[in-house]
Structure formats: C-alpha cells, structure tokens
N, C-alpha and C positions, 0 to 999 in steps of 0.2 A: 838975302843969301850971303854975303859980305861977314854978317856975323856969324854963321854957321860956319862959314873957315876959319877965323878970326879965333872962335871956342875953340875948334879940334887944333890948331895951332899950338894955341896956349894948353890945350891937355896934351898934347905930345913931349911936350916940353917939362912936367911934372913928373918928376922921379917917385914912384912908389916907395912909400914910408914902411919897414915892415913892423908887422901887427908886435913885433917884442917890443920895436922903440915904444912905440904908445903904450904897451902894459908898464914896460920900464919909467916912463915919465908917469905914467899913473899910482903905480903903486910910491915912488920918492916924492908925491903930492898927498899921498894916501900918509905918509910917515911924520911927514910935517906939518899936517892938520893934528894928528896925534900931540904933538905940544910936547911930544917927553911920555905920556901916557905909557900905560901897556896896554899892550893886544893880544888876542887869543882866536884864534881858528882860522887864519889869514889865508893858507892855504883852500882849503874849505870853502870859504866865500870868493879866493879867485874864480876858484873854477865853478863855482856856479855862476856867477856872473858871467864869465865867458861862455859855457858851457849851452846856456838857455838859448841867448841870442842865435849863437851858431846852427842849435838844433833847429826853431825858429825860423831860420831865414832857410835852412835847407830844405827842409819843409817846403815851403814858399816857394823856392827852384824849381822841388820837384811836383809841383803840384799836388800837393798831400800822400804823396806816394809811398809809403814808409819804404818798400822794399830798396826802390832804387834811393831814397835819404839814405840807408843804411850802410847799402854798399860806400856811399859816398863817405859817408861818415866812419865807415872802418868798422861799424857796429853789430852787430846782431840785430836781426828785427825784435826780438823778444827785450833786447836791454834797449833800444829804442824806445818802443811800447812805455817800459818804465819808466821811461827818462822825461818822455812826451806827461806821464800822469804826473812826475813829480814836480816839475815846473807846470803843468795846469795848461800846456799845450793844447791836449785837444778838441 
C-alpha cells in the first residue's frame, strides 16, 4: 500500500504538458531531421497523424459508439463514418 500513495503523490505533483508543447517540439525535430531539405504537404501529414490516433482512441472511450465519438469529437456521424474508412479504423 505504501507505494500506491507514493505513485498518486508523485502524479499530483506533475504539471500537465499541453498537447501544442509536444506538436511544437515535434514538428522543430521534424525540421532538423530535414538537414536543409524541402518539404511538401506538412500541413496534411500533421493532421493526419494527429487526427487518426484521436479518432482511434475516441472510439476506444466510447466503446465503438460512433454516435456519442462524434458528439465528442464535434463531428458528424456521416464525416466520422469517412474518417473511420480512411484511416482503416473499422
């Protein structure tokens, strides 16, 4: 029992990161892998990157429930539906 307070201690203690710093640190690691390079459709590839996991794990919340994913997610169930076929969700 000792370490079970011990954990929630120490997670009380940790200040929530928000999800911009980690895109922002991502994407100025994403720039200097590039070497000088160019790039092309960066925007594009953010947001599906982000885009998939999110749907993904909402899903997963709500126990494959598109309707209530959808409210959550701000979406339509019908652009759902699509979003689910294009990332290979279902």
């Amino acid at each position: 029992m000792p370490q079970t307070v011990e954990i929630i201690e120490i997670t009380k203690k940790v200040k929530p990161v928000p999800l911009s710093s980690h895109v922002k640190e991502t994407l100025e690691n994403h720039f200097a892998q590039l070497n000088g390079h160019e790039t092309a459709g960066l925007h594009a590839m953010l947001i599906s990157e982000v885009e998939k996991p999110l749907i993904e794990i909402t899903l997963n919340h709500c126990g494959k429930n598109q309707t209530k994913a959808s409210k959550i997610l701000g979406l339509s169930r019908s652009t759902l539906r699509k979003k689910i076929e294009l990332y290979g969700l279902s």
